[in-house]
N, C-alpha and C positions, 0 to 999 in steps of 0.2 A: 276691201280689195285684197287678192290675192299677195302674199309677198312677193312669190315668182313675179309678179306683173309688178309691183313696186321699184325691184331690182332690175327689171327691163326700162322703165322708166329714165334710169339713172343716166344709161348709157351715152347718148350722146350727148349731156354737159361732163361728163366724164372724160368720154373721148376730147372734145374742145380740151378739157381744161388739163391733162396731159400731153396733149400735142403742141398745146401753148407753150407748156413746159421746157418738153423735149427740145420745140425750135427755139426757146430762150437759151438753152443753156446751149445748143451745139453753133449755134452765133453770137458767142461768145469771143472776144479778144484773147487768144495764147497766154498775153500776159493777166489776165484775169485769172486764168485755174492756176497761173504760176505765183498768184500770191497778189499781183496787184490789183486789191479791190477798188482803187479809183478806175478800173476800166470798167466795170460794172454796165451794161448796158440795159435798163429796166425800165419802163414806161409807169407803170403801177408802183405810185412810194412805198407799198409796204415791202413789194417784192424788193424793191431796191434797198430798202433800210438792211432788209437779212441779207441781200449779197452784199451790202456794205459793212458787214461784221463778220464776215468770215467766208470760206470758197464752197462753204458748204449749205452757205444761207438759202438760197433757191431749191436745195431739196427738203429744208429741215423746212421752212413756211408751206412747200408746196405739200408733203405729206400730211399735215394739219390738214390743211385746205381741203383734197381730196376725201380723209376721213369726213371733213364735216360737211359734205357735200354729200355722201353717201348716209350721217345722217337725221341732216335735215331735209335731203329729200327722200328718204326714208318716212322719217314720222309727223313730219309736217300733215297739216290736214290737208286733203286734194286742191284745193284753189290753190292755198299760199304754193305746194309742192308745185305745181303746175307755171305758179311765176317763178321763185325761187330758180328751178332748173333750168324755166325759158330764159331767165337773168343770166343765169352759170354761163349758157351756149353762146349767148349773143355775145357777153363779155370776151369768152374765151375767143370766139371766132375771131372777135376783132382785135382779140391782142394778136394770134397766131397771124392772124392777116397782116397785118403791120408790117413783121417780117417776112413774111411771103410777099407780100408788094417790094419792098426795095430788095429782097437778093432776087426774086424767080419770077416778077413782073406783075403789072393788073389782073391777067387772068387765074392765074394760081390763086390768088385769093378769093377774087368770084367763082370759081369748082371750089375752092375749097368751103363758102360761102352756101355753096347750092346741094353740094356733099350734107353739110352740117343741118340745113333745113329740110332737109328730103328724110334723111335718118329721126329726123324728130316726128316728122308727121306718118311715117311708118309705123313708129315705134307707138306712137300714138295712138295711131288707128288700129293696129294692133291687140293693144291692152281694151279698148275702148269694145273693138265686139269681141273678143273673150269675156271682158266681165260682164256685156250684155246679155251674153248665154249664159255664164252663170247666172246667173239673174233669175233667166226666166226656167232655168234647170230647180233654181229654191222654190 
């Protein structure tokens, strides 16, 4: 497979798994960036063990995370990459959903839901007849 097409691939457990992010930390409690880490609001224990050690814990776990999502679904071989990142999206959607359902309602989470599977199977179908033409281009 092409790299270009590997690095397309990535994209939406990417997108999830930064937008998970982004809505973790911007509904955040005032007094959380103000120091108090028992305000901590985190569903997933590891995320929460690092904002329970410091205000900077949810970026210092989440840049790991992103790196090794880019690459294990990098050089994973196609099956495991193919779960692996369908694992990454479904996870992330439904952590971002989480909070999208109690501030912005059920539907924000269902577009956000239908957003997140729609870019997969684009992206998908996508790489799938490019590298079919190459193929038949060898």
């Amino acid at each position: 497979m092409k790299k270009n097409h590997k690095l397309l691939l990535l994209i939406p457990a990417l997108w999830a798994s930064i937008f998970d992010i982004f809505i973790t930390s911007f509904w955040q409690d005032p007094e959380y960036w103000k120091g108090d880490l028992s305000k901590a609001k985190e569903s997933n224990p590891i995320g929460a063990w690092f904002m329970s050690q410091h205000v900077s814990g949810l970026f210092v776990i989440s840049i790991i995370w992103i790196i090794l999502i880019g690459v294990l679904g990098y050089y994973l071989p196609a099956k495991l990459r193919k779960i692996f990142l369908l694992f990454v999206l479904i996870a992330h959607s439904f952590g971002a959903a989480t909070w999208l359902t109690r501030f912005h309602g059920f539907w924000s989470a269902i577009i956000f839901i239908l957003f997140n599977s729609v870019l997969y199977v684009l992206i998908e179908d996508y790489v799938n007849r490019k590298e079919a033409r190459r193929v038949e281009v060898d």
